[in-house]
Gaussian input, Z-matrix of N, CA and C with variables (Angstrom, degrees):
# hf/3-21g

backbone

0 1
 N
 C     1     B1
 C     2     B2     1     A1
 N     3     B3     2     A2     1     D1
 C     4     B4     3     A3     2     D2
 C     5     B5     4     A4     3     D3
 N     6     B6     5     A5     4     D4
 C     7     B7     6     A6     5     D5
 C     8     B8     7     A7     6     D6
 N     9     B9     8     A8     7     D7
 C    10    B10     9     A9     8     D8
 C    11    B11    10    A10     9     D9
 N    12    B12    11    A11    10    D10
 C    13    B13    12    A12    11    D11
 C    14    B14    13    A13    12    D12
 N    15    B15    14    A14    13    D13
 C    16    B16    15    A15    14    D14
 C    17    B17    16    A16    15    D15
 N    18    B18    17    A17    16    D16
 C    19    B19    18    A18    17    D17
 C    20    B20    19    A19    18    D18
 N    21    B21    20    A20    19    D19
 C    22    B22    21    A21    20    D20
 C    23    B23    22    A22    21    D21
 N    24    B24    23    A23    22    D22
 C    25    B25    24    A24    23    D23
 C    26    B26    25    A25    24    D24
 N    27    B27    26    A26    25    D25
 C    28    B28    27    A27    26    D26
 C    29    B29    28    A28    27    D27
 N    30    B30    29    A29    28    D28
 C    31    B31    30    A30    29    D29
 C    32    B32    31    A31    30    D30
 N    33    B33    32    A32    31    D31
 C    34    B34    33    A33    32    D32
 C    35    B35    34    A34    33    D33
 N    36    B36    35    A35    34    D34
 C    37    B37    36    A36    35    D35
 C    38    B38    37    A37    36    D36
 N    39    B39    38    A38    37    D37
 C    40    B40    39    A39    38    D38
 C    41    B41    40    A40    39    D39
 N    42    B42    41    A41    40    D40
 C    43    B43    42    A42    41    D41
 C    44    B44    43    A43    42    D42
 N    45    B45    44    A44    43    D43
 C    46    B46    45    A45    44    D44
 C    47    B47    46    A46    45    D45
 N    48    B48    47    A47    46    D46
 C    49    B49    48    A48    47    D47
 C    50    B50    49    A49    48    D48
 N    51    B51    50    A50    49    D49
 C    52    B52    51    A51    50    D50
 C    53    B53    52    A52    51    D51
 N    54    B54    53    A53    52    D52
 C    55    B55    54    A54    53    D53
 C    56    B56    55    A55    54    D54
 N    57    B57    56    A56    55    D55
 C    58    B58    57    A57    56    D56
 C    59    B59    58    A58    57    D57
 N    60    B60    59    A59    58    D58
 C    61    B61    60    A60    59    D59
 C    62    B62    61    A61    60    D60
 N    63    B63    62    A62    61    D61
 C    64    B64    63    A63    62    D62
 C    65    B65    64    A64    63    D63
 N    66    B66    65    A65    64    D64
 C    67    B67    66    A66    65    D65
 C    68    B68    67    A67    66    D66
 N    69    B69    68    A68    67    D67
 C    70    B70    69    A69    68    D68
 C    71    B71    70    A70    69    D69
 N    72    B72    71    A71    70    D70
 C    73    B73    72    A72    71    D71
 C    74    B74    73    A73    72    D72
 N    75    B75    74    A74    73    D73
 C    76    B76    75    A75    74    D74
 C    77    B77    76    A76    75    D75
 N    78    B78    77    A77    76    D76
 C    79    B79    78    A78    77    D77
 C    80    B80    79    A79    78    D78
 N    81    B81    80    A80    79    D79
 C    82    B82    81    A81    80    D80
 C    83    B83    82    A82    81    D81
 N    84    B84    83    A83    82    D82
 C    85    B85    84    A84    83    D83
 C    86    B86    85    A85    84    D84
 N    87    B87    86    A86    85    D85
 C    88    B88    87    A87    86    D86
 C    89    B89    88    A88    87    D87
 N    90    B90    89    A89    88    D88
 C    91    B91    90    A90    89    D89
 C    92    B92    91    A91    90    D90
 N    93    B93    92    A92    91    D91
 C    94    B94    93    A93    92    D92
 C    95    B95    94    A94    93    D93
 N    96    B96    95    A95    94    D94
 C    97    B97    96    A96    95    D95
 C    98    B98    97    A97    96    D96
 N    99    B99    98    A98    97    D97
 C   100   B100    99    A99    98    D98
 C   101   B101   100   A100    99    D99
 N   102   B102   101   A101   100   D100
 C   103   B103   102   A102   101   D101
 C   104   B104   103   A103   102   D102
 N   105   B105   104   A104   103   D103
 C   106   B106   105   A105   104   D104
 C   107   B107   106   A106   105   D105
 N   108   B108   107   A107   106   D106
 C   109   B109   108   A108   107   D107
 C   110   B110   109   A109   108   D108
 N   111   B111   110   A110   109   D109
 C   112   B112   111   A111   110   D110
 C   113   B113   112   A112   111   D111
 N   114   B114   113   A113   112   D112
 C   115   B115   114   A114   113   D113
 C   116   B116   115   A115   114   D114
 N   117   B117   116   A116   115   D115
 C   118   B118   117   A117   116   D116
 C   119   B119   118   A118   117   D117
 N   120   B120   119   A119   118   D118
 C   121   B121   120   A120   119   D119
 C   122   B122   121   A121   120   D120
 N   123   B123   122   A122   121   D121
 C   124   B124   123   A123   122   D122
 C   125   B125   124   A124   123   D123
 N   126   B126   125   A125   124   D124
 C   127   B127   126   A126   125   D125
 C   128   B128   127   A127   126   D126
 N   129   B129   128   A128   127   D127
 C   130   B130   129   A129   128   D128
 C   131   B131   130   A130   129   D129
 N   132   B132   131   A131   130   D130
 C   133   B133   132   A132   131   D131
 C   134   B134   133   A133   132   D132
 N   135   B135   134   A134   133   D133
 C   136   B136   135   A135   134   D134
 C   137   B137   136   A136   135   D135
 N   138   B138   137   A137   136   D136
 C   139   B139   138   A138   137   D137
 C   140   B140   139   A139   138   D138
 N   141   B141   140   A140   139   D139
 C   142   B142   141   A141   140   D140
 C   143   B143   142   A142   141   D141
 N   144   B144   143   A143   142   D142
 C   145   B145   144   A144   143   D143
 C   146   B146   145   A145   144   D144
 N   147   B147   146   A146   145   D145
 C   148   B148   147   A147   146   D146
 C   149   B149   148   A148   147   D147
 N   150   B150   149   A149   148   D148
 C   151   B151   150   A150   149   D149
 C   152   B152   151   A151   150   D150
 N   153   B153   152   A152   151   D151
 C   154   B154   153   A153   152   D152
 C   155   B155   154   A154   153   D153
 N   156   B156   155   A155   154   D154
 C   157   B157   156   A156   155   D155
 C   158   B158   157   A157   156   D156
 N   159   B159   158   A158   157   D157
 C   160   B160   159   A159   158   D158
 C   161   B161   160   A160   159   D159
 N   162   B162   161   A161   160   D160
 C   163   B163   162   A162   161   D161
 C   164   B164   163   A163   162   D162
 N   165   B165   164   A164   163   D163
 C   166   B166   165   A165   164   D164
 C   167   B167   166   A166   165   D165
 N   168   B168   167   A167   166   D166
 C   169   B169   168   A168   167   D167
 C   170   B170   169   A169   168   D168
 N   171   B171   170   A170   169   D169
 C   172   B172   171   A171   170   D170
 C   173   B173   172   A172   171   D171
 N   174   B174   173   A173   172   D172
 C   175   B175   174   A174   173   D173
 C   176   B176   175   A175   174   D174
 N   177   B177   176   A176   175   D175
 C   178   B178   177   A177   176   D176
 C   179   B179   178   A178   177   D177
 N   180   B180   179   A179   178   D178
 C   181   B181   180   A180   179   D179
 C   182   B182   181   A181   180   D180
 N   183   B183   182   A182   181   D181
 C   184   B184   183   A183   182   D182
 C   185   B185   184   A184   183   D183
 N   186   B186   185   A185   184   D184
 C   187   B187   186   A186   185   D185
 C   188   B188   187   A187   186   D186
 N   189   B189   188   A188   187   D187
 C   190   B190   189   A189   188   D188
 C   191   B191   190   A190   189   D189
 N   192   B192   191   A191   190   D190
 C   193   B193   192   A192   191   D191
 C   194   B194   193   A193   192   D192
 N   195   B195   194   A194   193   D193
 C   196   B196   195   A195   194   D194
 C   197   B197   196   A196   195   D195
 N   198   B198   197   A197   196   D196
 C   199   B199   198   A198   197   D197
 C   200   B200   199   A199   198   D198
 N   201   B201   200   A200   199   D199
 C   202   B202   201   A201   200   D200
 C   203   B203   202   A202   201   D201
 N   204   B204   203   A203   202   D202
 C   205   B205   204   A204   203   D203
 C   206   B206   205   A205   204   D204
 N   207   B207   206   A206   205   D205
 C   208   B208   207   A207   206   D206
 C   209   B209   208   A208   207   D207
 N   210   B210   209   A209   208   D208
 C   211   B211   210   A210   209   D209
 C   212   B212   211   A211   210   D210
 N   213   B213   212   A212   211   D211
 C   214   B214   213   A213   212   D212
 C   215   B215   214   A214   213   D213
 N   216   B216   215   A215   214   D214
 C   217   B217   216   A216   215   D215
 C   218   B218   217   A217   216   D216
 N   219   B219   218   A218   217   D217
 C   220   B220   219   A219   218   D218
 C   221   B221   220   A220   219   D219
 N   222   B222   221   A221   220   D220
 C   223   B223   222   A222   221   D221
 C   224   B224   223   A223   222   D222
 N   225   B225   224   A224   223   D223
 C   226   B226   225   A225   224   D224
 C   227   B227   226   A226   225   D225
 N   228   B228   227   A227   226   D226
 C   229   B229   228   A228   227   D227
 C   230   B230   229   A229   228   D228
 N   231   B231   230   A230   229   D229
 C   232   B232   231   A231   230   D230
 C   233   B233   232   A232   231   D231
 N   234   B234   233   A233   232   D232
 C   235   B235   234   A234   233   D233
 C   236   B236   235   A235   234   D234
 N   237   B237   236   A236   235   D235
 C   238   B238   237   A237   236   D236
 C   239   B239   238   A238   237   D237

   B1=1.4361
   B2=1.5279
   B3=1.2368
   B4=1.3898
   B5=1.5366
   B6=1.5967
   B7=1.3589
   B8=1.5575
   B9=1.5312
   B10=1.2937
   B11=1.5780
   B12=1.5205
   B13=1.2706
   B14=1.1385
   B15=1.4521
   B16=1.4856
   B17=1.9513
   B18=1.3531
   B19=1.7904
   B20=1.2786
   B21=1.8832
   B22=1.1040
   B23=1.7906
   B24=1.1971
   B25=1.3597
   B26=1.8726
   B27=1.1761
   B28=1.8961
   B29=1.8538
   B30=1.2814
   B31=1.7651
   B32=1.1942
   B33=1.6363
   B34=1.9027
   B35=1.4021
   B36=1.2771
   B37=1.4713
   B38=1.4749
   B39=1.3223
   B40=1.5893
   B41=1.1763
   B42=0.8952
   B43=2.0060
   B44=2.0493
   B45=1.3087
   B46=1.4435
   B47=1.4168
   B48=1.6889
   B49=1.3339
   B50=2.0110
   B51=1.6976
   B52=1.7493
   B53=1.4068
   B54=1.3705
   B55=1.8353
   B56=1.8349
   B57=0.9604
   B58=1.8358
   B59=1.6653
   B60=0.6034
   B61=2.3847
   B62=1.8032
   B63=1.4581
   B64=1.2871
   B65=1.3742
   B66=1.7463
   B67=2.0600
   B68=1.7754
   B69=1.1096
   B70=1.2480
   B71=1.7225
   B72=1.3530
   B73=1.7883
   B74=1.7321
   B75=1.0342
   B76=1.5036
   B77=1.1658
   B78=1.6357
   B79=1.6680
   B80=1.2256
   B81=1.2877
   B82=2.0734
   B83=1.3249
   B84=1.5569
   B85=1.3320
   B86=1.2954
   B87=1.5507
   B88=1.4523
   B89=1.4305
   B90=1.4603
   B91=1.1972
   B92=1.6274
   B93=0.8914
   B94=1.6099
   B95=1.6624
   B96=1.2909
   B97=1.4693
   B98=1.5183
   B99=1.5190
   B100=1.3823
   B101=1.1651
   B102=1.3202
   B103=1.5621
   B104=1.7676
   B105=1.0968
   B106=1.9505
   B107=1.1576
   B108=1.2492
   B109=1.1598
   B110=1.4486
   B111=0.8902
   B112=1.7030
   B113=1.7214
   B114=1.2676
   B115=1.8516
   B116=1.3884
   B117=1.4863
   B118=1.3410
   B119=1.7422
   B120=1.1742
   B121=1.8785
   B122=1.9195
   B123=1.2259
   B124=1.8958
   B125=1.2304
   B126=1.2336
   B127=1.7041
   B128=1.9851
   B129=0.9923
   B130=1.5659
   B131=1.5182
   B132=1.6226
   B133=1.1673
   B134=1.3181
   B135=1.4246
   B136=1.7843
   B137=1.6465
   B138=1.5551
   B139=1.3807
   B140=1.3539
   B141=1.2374
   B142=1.6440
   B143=1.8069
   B144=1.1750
   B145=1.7440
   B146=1.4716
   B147=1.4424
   B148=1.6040
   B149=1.4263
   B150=0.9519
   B151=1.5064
   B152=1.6270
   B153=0.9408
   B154=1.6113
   B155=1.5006
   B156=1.6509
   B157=1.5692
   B158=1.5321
   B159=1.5038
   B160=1.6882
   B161=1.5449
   B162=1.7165
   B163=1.5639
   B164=1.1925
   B165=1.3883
   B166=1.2734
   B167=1.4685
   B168=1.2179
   B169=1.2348
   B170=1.6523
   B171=1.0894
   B172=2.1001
   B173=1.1125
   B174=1.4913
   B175=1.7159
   B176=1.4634
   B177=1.4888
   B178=1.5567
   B179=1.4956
   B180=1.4993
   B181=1.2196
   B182=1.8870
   B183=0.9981
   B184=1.5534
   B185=1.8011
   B186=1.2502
   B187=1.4126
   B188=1.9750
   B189=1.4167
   B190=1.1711
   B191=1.2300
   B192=1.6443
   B193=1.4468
   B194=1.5796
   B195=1.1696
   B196=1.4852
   B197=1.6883
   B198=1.1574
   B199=1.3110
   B200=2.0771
   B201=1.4669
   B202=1.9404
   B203=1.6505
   B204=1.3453
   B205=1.6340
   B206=1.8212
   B207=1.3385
   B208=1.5233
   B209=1.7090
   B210=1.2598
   B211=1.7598
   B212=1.2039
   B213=1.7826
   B214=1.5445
   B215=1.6775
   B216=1.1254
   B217=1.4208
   B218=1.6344
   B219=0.6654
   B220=1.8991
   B221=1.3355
   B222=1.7313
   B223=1.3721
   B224=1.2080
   B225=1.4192
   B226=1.4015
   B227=1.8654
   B228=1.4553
   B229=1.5578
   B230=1.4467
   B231=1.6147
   B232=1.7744
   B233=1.0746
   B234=1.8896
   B235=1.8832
   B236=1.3565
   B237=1.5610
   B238=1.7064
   B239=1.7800
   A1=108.61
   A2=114.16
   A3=121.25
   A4=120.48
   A5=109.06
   A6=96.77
   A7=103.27
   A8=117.06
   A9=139.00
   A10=119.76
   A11=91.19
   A12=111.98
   A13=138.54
   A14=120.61
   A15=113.17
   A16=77.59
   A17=104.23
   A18=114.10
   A19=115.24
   A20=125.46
   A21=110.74
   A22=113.39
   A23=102.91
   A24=119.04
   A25=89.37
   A26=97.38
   A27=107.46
   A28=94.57
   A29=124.97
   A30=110.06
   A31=101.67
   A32=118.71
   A33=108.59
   A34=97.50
   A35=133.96
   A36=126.43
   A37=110.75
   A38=126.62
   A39=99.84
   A40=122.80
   A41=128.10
   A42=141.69
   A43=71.26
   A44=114.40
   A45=114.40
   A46=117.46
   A47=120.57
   A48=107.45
   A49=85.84
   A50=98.92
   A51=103.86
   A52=89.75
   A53=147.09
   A54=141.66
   A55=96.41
   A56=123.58
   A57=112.55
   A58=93.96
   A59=142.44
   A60=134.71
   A61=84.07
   A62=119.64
   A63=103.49
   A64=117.54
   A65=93.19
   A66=114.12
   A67=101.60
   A68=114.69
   A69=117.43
   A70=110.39
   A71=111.93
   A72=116.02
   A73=100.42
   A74=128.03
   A75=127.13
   A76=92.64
   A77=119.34
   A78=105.08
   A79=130.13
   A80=98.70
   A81=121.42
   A82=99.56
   A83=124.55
   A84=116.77
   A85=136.21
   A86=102.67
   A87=119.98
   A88=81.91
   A89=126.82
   A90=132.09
   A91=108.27
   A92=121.45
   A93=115.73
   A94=100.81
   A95=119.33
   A96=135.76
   A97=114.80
   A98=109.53
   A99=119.94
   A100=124.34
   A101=126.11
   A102=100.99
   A103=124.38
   A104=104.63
   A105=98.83
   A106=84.20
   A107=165.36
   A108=146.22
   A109=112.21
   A110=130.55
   A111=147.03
   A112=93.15
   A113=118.80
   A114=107.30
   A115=91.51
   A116=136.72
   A117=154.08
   A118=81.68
   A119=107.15
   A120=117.24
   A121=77.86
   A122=130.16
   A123=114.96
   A124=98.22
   A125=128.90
   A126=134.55
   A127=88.01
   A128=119.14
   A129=135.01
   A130=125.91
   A131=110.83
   A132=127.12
   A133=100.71
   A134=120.18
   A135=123.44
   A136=94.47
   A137=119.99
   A138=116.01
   A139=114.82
   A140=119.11
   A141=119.79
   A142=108.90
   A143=122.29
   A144=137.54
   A145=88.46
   A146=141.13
   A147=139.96
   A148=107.73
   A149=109.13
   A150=106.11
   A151=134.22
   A152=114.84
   A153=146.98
   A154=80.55
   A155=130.77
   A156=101.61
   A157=105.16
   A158=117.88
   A159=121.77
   A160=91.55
   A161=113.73
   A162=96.13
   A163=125.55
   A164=129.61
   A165=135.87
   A166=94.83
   A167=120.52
   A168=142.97
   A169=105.81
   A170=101.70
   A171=111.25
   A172=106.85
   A173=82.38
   A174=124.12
   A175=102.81
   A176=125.20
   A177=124.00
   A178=102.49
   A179=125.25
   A180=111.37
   A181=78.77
   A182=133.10
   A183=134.78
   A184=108.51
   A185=101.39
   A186=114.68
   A187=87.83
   A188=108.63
   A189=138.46
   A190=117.95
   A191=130.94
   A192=124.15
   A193=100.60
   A194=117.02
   A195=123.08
   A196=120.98
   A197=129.93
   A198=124.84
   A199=90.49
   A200=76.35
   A201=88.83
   A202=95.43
   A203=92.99
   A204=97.72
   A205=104.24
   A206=83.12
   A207=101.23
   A208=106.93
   A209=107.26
   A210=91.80
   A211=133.40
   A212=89.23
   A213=106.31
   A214=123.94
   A215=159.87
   A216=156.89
   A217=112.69
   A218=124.79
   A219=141.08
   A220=104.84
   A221=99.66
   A222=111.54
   A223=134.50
   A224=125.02
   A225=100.86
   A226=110.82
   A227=97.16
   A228=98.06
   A229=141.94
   A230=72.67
   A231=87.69
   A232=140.95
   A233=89.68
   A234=123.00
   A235=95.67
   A236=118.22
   A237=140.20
   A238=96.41
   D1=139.21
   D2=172.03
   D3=-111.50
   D4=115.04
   D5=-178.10
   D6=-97.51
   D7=158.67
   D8=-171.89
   D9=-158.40
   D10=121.01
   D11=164.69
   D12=-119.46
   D13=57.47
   D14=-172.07
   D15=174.99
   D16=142.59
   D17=160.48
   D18=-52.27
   D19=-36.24
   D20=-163.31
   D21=-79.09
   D22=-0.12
   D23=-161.70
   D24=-86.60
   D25=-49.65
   D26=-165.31
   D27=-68.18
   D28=-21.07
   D29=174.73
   D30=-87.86
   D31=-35.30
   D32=-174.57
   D33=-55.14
   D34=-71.41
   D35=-163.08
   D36=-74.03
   D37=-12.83
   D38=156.02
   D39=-68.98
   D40=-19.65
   D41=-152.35
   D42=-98.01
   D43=-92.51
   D44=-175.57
   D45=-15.05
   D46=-44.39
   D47=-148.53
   D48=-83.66
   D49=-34.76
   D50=-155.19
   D51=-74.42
   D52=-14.36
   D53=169.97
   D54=-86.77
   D55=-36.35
   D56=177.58
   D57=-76.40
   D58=25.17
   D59=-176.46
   D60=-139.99
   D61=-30.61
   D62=173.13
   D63=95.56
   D64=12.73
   D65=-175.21
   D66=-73.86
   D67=135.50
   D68=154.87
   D69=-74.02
   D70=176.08
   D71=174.95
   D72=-75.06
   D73=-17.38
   D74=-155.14
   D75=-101.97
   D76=-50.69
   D77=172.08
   D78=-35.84
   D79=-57.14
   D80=-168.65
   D81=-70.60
   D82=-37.67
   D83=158.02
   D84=-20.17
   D85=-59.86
   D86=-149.83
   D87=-78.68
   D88=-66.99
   D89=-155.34
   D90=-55.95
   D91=-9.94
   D92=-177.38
   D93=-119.67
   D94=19.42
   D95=-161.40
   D96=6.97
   D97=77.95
   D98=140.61
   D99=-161.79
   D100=-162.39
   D101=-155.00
   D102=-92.21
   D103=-172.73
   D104=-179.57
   D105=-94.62
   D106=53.55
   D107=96.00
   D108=-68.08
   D109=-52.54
   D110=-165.06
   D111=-63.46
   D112=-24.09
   D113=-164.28
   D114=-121.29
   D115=18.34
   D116=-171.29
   D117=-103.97
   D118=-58.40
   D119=-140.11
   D120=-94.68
   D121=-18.05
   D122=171.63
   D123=-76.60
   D124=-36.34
   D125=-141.88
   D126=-91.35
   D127=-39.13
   D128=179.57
   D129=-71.33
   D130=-38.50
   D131=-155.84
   D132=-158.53
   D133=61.28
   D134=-152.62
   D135=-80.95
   D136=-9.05
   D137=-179.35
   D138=-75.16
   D139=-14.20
   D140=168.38
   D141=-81.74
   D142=11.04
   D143=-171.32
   D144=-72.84
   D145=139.15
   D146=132.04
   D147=-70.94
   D148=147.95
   D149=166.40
   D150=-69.74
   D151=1.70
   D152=-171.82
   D153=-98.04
   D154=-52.86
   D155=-169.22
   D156=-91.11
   D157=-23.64
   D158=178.92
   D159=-36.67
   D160=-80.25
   D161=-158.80
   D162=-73.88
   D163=19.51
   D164=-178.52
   D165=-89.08
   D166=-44.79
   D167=-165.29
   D168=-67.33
   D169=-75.50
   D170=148.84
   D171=13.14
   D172=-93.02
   D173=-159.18
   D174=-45.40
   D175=-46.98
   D176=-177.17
   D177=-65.92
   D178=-40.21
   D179=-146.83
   D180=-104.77
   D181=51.09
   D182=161.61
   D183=38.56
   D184=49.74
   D185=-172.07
   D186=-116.52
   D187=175.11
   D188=167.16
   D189=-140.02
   D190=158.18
   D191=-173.54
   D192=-134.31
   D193=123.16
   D194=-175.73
   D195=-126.22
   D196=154.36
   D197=-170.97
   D198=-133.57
   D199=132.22
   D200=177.09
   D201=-135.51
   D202=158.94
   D203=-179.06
   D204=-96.45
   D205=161.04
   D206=-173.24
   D207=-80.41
   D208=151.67
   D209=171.56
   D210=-71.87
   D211=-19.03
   D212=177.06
   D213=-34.46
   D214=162.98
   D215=95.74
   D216=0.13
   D217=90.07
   D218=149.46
   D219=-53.27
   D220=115.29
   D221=162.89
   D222=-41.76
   D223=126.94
   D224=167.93
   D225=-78.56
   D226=179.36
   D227=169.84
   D228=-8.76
   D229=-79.36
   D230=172.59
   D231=-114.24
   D232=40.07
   D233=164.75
   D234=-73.32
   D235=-58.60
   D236=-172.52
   D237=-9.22

């Protein structure tokens, strides 16, 4: 499991996972149909990612996306 906190963390290990499977940018491109520029500039700047393309994105590179809670204390309301 990989935990992550920060976007720049979520392009290092996409770029990592799609160069360890042995994907070029043009492959992963095609398959999510747009261009290797466009998955250049997610892999770079993963904060422009929707999440509609994150798990599309996932899903090719044999990843999963999960949400766990922190141990921390969760605000209430009108901590916010």
């Amino acid at each position: 499991m990989y935990k992550l906190s920060t976007s720049d963390q979520i392009g290092q290990l996409l770029t990592a996972r799609r160069k360890a499977l042995g994907l070029t940018q043009a492959e992963v491109a095609a398959r999510l149909g747009i261009s290797q520029n466009r998955l250049s500039e997610i892999e770079n700047q993963p904060g422009v990612l929707t999440v509609e393309r994150l798990l599309a994105l996932t899903g090719i590179l044999g990843l999963e996306v999960g949400l766990q809670e922190h141990a921390q204390k969760i605000p209430a309301q009108g901590e916010w």
